[in-house]
N, C-alpha and C positions, 0 to 999 in steps of 0.2 A: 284540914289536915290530910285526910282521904286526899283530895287532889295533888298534893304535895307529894305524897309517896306514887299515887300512880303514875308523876310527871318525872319521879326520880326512878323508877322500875321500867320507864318508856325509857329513858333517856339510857341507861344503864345497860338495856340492850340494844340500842342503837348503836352504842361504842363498840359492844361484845360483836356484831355485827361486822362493823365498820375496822374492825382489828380484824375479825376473821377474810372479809373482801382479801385486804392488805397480804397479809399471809399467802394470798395467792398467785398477788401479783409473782414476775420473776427474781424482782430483789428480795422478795418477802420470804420467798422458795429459798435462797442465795445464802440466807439469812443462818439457815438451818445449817451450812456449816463453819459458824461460829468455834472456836476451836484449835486446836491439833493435830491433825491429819498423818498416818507415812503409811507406805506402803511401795509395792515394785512396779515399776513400769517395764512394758515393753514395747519396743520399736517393730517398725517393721524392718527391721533387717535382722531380727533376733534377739537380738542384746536385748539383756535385762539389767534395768538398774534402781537404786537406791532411788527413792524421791520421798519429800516430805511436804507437807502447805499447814502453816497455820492462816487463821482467819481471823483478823480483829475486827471488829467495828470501832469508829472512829469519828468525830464532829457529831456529838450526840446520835450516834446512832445512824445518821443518812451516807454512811459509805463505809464500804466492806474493804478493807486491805489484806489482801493474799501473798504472804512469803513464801516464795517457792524456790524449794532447793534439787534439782536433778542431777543425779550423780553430782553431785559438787558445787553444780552451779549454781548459785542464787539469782531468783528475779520479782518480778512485781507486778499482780495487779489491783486492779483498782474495780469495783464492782459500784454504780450509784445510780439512783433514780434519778432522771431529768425528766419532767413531762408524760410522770407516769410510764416511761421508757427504761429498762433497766441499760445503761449505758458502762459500758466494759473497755479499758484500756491496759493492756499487756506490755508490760516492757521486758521485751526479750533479749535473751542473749544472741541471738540470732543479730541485734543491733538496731531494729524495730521497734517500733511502736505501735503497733495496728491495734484498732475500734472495732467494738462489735456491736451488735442488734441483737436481740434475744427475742425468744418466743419459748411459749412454753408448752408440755403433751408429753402424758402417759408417763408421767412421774419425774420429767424430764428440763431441763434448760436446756436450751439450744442456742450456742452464740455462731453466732455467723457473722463476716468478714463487711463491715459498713462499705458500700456502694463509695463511698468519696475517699477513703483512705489513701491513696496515689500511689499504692502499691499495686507492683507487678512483677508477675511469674518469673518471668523475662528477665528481671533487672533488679530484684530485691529476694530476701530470705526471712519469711514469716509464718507464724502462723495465722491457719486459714479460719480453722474453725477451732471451736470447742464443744465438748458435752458434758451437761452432770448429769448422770439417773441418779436420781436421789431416790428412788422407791424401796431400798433398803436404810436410807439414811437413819430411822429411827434403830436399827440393829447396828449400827455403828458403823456399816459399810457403803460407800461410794464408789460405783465406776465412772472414770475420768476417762474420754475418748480425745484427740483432735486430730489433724491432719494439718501438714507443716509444708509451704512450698520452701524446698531447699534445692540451690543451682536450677532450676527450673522445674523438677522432677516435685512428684508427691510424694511424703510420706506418710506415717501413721501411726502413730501414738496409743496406747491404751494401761491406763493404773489402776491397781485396785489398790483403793487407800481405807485405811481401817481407825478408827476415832481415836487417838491416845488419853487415857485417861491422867 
């Protein structure tokens, strides 16, 4: 009986463990904003405007769907693990569809613009990157950073989006 419970007290934190790893990965990070998000964005041309994201989970749990409405616009991503990769698909209104890579630092997601996507500066309008700091996300605030190639030029994005209860 003794062996019984110490193989269920081993095994019981191996999960606890094994849940905490997860949690660390980028989707696991990603996870955290589950939810309803708004708050204002600013461009770099000055404009400020409305934006809002909710975040579902969705196919038990293995992919994150973001609604995203900017000033008016609605769009869509898709957040999910492939191969312990958190793998990221944007569909813009821009008319795009650009992929990302992620990595993760300092409270941070980092998506960056996949190597194979066939977009270019030159010839397409996307965006390039994105960010979460998620290091306030437990007080309910998130800064959203990206940077957008439009007509050939950069620009730059930045939200502070706030949790809606």
């Amino acid at each position: 009986m003794k062996i019984m419970i110490r193989l269920l007290i081993v095994g019981l934190a191996s999960m606890t463990a094994l849940a905490s790893a997860e949690d660390e990965s980028a989707f696991g990070q990603m996870k955290q904003m589950e939810g309803s998000w708004e708050g204002m964005l600013t461009r770099s041309t000055g404009e400020v405007v409305e934006t809002r994201s909710t975040f579902r989970l969705i196919s038990d749990g293995n992919t994150m769907v973001e609604t995203l409405v900017e000033d008016g616009v609605e769009m869509l991503t898709t957040y999910s693990e492939q191969d312990g990769q958190l793998k990221v698909t944007h569909y813009c209104s821009l008319g795009t569809e650009p992929e990302f890579t992620a990595s993760i630092a300092d409270g941070s997601v980092d998506l960056t613009l996949a190597a194979d996507t066939g977009l270019h500066a030159e010839h397409h309008n996307y965006v390039a990157s994105m960010n979460y700091n998620l290091s306030d996300v437990d007080s309910g605030s998130v800064v959203v950073s990206s940077t957008i190639m439009n007509g050939g030029a950069m620009e730059s994005n930045r939200a502070v989006i706030s949790r809606v209860e």
